[in-house]
C-alpha positions in Angstrom: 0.0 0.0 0.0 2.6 2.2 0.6 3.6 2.8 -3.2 -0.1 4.4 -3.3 0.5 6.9 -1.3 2.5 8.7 -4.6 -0.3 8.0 -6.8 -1.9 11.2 -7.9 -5.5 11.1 -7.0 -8.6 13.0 -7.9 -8.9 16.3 -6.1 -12.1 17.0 -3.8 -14.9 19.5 -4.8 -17.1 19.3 -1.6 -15.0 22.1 0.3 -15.1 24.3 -3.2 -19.0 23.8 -3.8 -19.6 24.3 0.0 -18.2 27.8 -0.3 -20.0 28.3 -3.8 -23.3 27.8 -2.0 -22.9 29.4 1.3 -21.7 32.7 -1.1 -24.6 32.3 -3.7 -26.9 32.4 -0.4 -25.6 35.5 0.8 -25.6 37.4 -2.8 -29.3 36.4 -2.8 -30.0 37.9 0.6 -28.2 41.1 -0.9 -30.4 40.7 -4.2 -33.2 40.3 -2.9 -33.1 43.3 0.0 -30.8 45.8 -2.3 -34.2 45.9 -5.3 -36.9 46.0 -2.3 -34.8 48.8 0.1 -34.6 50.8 -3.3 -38.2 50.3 -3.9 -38.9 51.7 -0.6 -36.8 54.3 -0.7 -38.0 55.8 -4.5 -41.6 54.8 -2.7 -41.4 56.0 0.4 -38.7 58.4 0.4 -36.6 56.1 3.1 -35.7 52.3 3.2 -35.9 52.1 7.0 -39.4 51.4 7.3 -41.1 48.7 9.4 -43.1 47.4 5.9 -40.4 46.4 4.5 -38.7 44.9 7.4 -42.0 43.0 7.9 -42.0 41.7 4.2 -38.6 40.6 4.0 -39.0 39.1 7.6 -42.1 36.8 5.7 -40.5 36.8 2.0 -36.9 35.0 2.4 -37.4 31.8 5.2 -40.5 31.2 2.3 -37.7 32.0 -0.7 -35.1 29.3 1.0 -37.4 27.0 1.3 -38.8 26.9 -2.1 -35.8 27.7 -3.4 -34.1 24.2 -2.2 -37.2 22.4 -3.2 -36.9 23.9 -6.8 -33.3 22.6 -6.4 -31.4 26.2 -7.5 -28.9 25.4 -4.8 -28.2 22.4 -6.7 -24.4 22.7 -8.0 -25.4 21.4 -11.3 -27.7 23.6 -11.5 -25.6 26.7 -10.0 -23.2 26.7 -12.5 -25.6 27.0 -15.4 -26.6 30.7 -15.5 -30.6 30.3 -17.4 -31.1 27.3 -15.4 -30.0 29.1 -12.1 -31.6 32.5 -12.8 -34.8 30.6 -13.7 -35.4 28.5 -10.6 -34.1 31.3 -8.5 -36.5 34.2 -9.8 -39.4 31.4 -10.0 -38.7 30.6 -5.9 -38.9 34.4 -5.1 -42.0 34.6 -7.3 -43.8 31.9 -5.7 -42.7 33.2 -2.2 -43.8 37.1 -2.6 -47.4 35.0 -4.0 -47.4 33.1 -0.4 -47.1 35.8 1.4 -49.2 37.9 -0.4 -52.3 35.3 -0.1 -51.5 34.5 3.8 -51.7 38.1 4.7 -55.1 38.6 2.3 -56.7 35.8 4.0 -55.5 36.7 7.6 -56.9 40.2 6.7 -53.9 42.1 7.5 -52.6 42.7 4.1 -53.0 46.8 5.3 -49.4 46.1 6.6 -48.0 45.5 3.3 -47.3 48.3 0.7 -48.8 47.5 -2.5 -46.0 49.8 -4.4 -43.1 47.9 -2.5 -44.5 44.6 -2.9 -44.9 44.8 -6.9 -42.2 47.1 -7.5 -39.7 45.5 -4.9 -40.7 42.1 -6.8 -39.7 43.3 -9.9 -36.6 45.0 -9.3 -35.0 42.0 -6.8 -35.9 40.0 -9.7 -33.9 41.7 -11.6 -31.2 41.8 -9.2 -31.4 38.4 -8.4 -31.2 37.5 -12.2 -28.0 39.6 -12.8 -26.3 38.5 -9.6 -26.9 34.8 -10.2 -25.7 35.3 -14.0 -22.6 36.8 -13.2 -22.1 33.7 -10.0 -22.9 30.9 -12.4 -19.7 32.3 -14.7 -17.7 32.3 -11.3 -18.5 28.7 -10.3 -18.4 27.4 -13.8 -14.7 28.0 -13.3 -14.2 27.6 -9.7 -15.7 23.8 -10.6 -14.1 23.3 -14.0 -16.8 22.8 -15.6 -18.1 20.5 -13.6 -20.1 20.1 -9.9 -18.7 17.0 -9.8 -15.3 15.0 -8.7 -15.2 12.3 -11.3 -13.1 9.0 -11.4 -12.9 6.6 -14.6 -11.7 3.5 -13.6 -10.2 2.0 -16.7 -9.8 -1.9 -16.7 -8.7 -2.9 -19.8 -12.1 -1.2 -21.1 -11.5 2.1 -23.6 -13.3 5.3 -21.7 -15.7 7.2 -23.9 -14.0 9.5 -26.6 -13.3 12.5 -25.6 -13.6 11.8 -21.8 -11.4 14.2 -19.8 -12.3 13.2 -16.3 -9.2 11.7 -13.8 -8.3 8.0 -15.0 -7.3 5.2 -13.0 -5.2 2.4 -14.8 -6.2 -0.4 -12.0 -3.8 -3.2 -14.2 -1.3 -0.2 -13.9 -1.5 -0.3 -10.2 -1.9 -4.1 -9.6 -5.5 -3.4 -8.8 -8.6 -6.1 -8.8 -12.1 -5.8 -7.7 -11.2 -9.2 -5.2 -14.3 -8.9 -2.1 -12.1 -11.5 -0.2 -8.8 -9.2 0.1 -9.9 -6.2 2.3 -6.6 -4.5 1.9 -7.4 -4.6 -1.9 -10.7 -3.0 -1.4 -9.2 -0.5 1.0 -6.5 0.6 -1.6 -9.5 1.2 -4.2 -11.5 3.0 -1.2 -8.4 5.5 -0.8 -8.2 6.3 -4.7 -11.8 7.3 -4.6 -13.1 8.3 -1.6 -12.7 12.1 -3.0 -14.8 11.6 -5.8 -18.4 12.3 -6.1 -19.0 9.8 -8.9 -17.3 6.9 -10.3 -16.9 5.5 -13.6 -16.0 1.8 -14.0 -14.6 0.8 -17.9 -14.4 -3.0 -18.1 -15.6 -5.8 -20.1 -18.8 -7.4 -19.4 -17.4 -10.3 -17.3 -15.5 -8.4 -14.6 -18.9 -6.0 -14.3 -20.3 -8.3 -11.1 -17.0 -8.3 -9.4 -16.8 -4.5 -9.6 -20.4 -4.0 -8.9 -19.9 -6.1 -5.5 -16.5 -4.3 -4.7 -17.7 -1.3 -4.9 -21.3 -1.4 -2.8 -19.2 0.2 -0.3 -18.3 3.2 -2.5 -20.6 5.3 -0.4 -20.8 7.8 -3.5 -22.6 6.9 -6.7 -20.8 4.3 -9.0 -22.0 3.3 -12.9 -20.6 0.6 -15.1 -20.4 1.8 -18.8 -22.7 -0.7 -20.4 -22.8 0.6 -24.2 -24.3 -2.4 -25.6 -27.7 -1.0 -24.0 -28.2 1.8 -26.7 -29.0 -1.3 -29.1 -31.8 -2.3 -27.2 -33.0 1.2 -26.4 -33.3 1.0 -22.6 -35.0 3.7 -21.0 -33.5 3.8 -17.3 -30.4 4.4 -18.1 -27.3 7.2 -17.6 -25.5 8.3 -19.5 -21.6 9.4 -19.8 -20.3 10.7 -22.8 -22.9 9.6 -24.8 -22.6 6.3 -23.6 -25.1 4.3 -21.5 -24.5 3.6 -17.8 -26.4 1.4 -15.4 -25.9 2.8 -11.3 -24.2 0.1 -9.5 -24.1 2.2 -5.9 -24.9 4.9 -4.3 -24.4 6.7 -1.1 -27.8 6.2 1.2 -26.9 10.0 2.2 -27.3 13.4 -0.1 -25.0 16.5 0.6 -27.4 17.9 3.2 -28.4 14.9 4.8 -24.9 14.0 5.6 -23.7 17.9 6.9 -27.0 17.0 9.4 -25.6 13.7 10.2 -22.5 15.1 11.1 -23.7 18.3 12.7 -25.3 15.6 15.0 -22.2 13.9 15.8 -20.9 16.8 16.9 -23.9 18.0 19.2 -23.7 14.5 21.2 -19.5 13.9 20.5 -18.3 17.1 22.5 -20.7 17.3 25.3 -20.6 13.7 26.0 -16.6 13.8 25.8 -16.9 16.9 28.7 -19.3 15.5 30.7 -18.0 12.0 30.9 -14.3 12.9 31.0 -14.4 12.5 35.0 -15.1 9.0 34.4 -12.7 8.5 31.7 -9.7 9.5 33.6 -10.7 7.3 36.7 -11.2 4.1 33.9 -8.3 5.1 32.5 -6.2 5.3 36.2 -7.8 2.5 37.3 -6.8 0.2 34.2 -2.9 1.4 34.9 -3.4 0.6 38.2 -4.9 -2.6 37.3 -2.4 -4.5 34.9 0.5 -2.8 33.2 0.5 -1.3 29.1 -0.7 1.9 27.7 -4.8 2.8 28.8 -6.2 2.4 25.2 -5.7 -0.4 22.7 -5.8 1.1 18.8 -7.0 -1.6 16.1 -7.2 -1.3 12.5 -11.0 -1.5 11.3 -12.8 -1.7 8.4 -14.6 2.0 7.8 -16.6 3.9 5.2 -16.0 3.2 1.8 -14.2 0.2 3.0 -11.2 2.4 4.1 -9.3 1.2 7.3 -9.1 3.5 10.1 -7.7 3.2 13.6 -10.2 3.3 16.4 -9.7 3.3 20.0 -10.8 1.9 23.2 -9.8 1.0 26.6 -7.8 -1.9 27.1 -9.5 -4.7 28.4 -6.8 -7.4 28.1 -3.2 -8.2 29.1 -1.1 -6.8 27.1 1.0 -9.6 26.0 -2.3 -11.5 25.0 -3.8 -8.8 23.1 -5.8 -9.7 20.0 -5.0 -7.1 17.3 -7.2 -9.2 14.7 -9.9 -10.2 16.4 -9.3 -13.4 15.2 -10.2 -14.8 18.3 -13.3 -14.9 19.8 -13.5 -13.5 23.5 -15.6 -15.9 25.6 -17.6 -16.2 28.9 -14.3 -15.9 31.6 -11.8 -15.2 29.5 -8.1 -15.7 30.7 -6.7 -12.3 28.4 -9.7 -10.3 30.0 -8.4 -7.9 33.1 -10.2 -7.5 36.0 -11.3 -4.0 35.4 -11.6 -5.3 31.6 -14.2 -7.5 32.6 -16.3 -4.2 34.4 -15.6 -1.9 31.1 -16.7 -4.8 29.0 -20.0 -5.6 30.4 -20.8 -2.0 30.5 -19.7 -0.9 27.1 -17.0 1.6 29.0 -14.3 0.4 27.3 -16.0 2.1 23.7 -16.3 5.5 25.2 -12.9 6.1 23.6 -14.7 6.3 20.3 -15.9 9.4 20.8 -12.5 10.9 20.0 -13.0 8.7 16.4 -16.6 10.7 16.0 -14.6 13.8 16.2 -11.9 12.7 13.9 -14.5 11.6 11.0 -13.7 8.8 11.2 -17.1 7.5 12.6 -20.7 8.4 13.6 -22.5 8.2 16.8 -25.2 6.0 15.2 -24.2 3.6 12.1 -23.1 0.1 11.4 -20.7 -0.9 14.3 -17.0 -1.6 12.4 -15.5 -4.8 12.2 -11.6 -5.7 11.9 -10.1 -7.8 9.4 -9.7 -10.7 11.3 -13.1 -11.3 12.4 -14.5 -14.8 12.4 -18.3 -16.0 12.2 -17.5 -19.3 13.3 -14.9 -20.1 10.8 -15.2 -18.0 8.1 -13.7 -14.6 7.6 -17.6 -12.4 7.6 -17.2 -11.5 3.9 -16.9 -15.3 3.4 -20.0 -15.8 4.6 -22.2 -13.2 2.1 -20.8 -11.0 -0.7 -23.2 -8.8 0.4 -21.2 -7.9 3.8 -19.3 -4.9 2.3 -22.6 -3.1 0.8 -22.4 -1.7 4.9 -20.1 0.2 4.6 -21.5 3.2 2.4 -22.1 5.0 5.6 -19.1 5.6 8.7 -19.6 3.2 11.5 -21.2 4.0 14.0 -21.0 4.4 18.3 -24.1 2.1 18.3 -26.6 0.7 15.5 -29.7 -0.7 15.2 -28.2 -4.0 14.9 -27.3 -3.6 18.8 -30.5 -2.0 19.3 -32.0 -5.2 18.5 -29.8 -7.0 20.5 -27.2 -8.4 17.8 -24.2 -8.3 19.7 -21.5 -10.3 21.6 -19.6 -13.1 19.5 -20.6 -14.0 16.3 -20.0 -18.3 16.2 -22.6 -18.9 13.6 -22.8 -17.3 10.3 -26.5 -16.8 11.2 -25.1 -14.2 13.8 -23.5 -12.3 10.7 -26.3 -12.2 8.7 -29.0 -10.7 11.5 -26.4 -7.7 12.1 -26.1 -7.4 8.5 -29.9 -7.7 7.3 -30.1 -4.9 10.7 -27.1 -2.1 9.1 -28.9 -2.7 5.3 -32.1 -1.5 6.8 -30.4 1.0 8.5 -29.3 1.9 5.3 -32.1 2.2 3.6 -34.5 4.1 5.6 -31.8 6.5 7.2 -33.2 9.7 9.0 -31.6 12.0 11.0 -34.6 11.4 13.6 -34.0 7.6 13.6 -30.5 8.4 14.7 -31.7 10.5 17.6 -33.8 7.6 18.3 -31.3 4.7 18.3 -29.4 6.8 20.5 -32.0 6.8 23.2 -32.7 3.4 22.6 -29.0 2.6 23.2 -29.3 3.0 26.7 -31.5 0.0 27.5 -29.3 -2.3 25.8 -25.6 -0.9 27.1 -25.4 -3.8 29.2 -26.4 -7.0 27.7 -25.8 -10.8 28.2 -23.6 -11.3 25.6 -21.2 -8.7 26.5 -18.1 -10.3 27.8 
């Protein structure tokens, strides 16, 4: 893995269209109240006047609203001035037309100038058209061109003529779509994890094995499958001209995952200040206990099927330590401490993972992460379904609903697997931001449990 790490590898766009969107916000705030305060002014003969402030009060929370529901914060279509002017003059519209009809039937429309509210209209409109033509030339460049981070991985398949989006040469790099080598997967994690969408080039035989290595992706993935132009298909993508069929996708759009993360953070940093007294006396008492360093680091298997490290307490001797979790920990272990045996049972010894929550490198609520080594019975877990990886398109999480419904402890039958895994897909697929503030409550009924040893 190490020759990777000189690999040039597509460059990121999230941080650049983040900072588009937050600006194209604000210069439609200015748009908006520069044509209505000049309205006012030429109306009234002064543009501080409580009218106004009570239309724009009503007018823009309506215009945001409608505005990301007519999708003109949409990066694709940002950078596309008619498209962007249209959808953004379209939201103000229908907002000045909501207001207007809640303060008619409310009978309090006497509040509302008639001159500033049809003249104001007209001349933000125009504002807001010329300030969103001149942006959508700005982020055309900023972007390339493009809204989107886009990766072509060629194997042994020709790219569409003409294509100009980052390559990766996987027989270049010694790279195969193999779901039984995890440090395979995590090498093609690493070289895509920037991108927004992914491109796989490669003859029809190898299309399964990519399609099951990449589940994981946690961003949208398509196969180039040309031959379904001669059929006519309807469903289809497309990519320079040629058909595409979606392989993956990540279960999270741009804003659900800021949410998901803005949650992290609310429950991450007060839980790490208000449970740091107890940390530090876990932490003393584990010294005190047996000797070795307070946490014990392992390598697990993260989003996009990217390892990460992740901490917790140690709970074993240190010269019996299990860095692979090969071996199952059972009822009385010998490696288990006497303090382990305490942290253990009461899930103390994962309070360390808040620190990973901060890092990014997982979520309060998501699929719990497994290392390499980890047996269901005697097979290796992504021996037991090729479905296993598809959980990983989201971080892992603190607690998950597979816990929440008790799936937890060792997993000796490949039964055991599957139930946590049928629990993170479902997770998966109905994900809301309320369901996470739900598990977490949840969580607390189940933090000690039978099978935790």
């Amino acid at each position: 893995m190490d020759e990777d790490c000189n690999i040039e590898r597509v460059t990121s766009k999230r941080g650049v269209r983040m900072r588009l969107l937050t600006t194209l916000a604000f210069i439609d705030i200015a748009m908006i109240c520069a044509g209505l305060t000049f309205v006012a002014w030429m109306y009234l003969g002064q543009a501080n006047n409580p009218r106004l402030v009570t239309f724009l009060c009503l007018v823009l929370p309506i215009y945001y609203l409608t505005a990301i529901r007519q999708q003109a914060y949409r990066p694709a279509s940002v950078i596309r001035a008619s498209r962007s002017t249209r959808r953004a003059c379209l939201s103000f519209l229908t907002a000045v037309l909501i207001v207007i009809s809640i303060t008619f039937i409310i009978k309090s429309s006497d509040n509302l100038s008639r001159g500033i509210s049809i003249g104001g209209t007209l001349a933000s409109c125009l504002l807001l058209s010329l300030g969103r033509y001149l942006f959508a030339h700005h982020a055309f460049s900023a972007l390339n061109g493009s809204p989107e981070s886009e990766v072509v991985l060629v194997d042994n398949f020709a790219p569409p003529q003409g294509c100009t989006a980052f390559k990766i040469d996987v027989e270049a790099l010694n790279i195969r779509p193999d779901i039984n080598d995890p440090v395979m997967l995590d090498r093609i994690g690493s070289l895509i994890h920037e991108a927004d969408r992914v491109i796989v080039a490669c003859h029809p035989e190898r299309r399964s094995e990519w399609s099951l290595a990449l589940k994981g992706a946690g961003v949208n993935v398509e196969v180039l499958m040309p031959e379904l132009d001669a059929i006519g298909a309807i469903s289809t993508t497309r990519y320079y001209d040629v058909a595409t069929t979606l392989i993956a996708t990540g279960p999270l759009n741009a804003v659900d995952s800021i949410i998901k993360r803005l949650f992290d953070l609310a429950v991450a940093i007060p839980a790490i200040i208000i449970l740091s007294p107890l940390m530090i006396v876990v932490a003393l008492l584990i010294r005190l206990d047996s000797p070795g360093n307070v946490l014990f680091t392992q390598m697990r298997i993260g989003k996009g099927n990217r390892m990460f490290r992740m901490f917790k307490f140690r709970s074993m001797r240190t010269d019996l330590l299990d860095h692979n979790a090969s071996k199952l920990t059972t009822r009385n272990d010998a490696r288990v401490t006497r303090i382990g045996k305490f942290i253990r049972k009461t899930s103390i010894d994962e309070l360390p993972q808040l620190l990973n929550v901060l890092r990014g490198d997982m979520s309060i609520v998501g699929p719990r992460p497994h290392a390499t080594g980890a047996l269901a019975g005697d097979a290796l877990y992504w021996e037991v379904t090729s479905h296993y990886w598809s959980r990983h398109a989201v971080k892992p999480g603190l607690t998950g609903l597979a816990q929440v419904r008790g799936f937890r402890g060792n997993t000796e039958t490949g039964d055991d697997l599957v139930n946590r895994l049928q629990a993170d897909l479902a997770y998966l697929e109905s994900w809301t931001i309320w369901r996470d503030v739900m598990l977490v409550f949840q969580t607390f009924r189940v933090l000690t449990h039978r099978n935790a040893f």
